[in-house]
C-alpha positions in Angstrom: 26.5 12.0 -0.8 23.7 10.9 -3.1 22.5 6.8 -3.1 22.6 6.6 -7.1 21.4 3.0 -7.0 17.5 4.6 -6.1 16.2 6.2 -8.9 14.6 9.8 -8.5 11.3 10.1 -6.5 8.1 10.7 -7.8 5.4 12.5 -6.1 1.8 12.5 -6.1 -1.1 13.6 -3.9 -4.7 12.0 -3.9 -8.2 13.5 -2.4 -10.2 10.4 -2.1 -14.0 10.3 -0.8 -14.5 7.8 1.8 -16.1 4.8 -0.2 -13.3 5.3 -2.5 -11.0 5.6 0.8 -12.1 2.5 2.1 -11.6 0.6 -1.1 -8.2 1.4 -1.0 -7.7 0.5 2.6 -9.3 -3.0 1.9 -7.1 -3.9 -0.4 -3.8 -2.5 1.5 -4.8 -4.2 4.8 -6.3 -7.6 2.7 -4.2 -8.3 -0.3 -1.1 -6.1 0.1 0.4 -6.6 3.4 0.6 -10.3 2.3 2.9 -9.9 -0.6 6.5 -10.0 -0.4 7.4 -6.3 -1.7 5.3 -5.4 1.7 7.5 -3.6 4.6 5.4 -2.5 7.4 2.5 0.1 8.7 3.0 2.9 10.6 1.0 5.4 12.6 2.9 8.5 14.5 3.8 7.6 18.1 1.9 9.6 20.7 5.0 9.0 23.8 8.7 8.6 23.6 9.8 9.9 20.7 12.9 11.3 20.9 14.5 7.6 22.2 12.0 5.5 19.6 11.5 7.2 16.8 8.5 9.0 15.3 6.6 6.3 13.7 5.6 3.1 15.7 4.6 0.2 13.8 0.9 -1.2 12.8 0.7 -4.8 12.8 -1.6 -5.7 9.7 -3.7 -7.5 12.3 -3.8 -3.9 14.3 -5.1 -2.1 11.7 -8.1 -4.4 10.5 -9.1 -4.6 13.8 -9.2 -0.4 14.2 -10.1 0.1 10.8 -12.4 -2.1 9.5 -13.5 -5.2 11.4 -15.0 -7.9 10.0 -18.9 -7.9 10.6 -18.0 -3.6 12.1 -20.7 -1.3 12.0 -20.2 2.2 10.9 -16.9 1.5 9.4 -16.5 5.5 7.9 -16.9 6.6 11.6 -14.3 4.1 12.6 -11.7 5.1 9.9 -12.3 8.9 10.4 -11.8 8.1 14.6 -8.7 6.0 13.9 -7.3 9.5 12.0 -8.8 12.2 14.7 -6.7 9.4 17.0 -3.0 9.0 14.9 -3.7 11.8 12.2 -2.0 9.3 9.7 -1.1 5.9 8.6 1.8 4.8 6.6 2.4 2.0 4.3 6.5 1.2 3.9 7.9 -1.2 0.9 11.0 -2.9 0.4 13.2 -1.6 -2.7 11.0 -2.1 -5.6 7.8 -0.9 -4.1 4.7 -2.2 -5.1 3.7 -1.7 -8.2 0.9 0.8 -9.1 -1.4 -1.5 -10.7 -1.6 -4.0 -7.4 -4.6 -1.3 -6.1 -7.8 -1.0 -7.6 -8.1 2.8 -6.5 -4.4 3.8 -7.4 -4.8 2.2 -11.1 -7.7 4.8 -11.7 -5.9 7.6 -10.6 -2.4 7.6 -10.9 -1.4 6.5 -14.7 -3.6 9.9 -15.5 -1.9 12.2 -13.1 1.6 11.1 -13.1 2.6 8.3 -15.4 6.1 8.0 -14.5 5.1 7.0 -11.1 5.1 3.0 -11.8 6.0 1.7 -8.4 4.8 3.3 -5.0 8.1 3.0 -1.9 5.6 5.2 0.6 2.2 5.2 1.1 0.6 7.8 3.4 -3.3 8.4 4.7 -4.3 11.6 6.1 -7.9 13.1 6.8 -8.4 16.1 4.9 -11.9 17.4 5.4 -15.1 15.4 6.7 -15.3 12.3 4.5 -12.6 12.8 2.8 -9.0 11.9 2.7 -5.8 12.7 1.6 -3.1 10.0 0.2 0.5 11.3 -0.2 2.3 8.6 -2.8 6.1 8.5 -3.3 7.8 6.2 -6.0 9.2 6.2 -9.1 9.6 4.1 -12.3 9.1 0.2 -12.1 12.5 -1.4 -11.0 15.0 -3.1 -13.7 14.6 -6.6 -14.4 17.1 -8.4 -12.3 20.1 -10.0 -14.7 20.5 -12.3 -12.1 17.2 -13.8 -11.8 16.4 -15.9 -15.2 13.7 -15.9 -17.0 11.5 -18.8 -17.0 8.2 -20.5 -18.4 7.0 -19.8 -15.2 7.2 -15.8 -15.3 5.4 -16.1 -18.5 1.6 -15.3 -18.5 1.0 -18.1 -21.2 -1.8 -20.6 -20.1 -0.3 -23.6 -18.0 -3.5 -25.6 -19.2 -4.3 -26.5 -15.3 -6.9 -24.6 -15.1 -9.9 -26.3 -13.5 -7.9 -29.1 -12.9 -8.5 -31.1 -9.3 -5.4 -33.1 -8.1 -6.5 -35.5 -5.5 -3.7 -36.6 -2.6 -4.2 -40.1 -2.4 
């Protein structure tokens, strides 16, 4: 029986050198995994599948460390190692997904390739040939506004007039 509260899946494939590669890891492993649409990463598990699962999870912390660590040398031979290593990495979201437009990389490509892919549910990272890399995306249009939520002056992108403002705690 079909789930018809999830609306149909978009697909789309990216081949990404590795500047652009890493770019789009920064901000995954930086900015994203903070948000609250953010679910978990994954890489394949090498032992015990068949009683855990495929997929083991990635703490954020995990992956900066492997993939790009702060003051690293060499960081495209350390992503390209951590892939020869787990052959991929996967990003999970909570319903909703994250919207398109929250990475850099994935607001230059997708809009042109495949417009009706608004919100991304699975991210996934693959090497494809010597610097370069493969990211499978799966989503689908940007979620309804929730009726239950209301809509406020703080959802609003007008200008709260706070800007530059220092509050002192005294």
């Amino acid at each position: 029986m079909a789930d018809k509260s999830q609306p149909p899946q978009e697909t789309l494939q990216l081949r990404l050198d590795a500047a652009t590669f890493k770019e789009l890891l920064r901000d995954l492993i930086f900015r994203e995994t903070g948000k609250p649409y953010f679910k978990q990463l994954h890489i394949p598990r090498q032992r015990w599948r068949r009683m855990l699962g495929d997929w083991q999870p990635l703490t954020p912390y995990q992956a900066e460390r492997e993939l790009l660590p702060v003051g690293g040398r060499d960081i495209d031979a350390r992503i390209w190692q951590f892939f020869l290593t787990y052959e991929r990495l996967q990003a999970e979201f909570h319903a909703g997904g994250m919207p398109v437009t929250a990475i850099y990389v994935l607001r230059q490509h997708c809009p042109p390739l495949n417009a009706a892919l608004e919100h991304v549910y699975l991210l996934e990272c693959t090497p494809h040939e010597q610097h370069e890399y493969r990211v499978d995306l799966r989503g689908g249009p940007a979620p309804p506004p929730d009726p239950k939520r209301p809509t406020s002056k703080d959802d609003s992108l007008e200008d709260d007039g706070l800007e530059g403002v220092y509050i002192s705690e005294r």
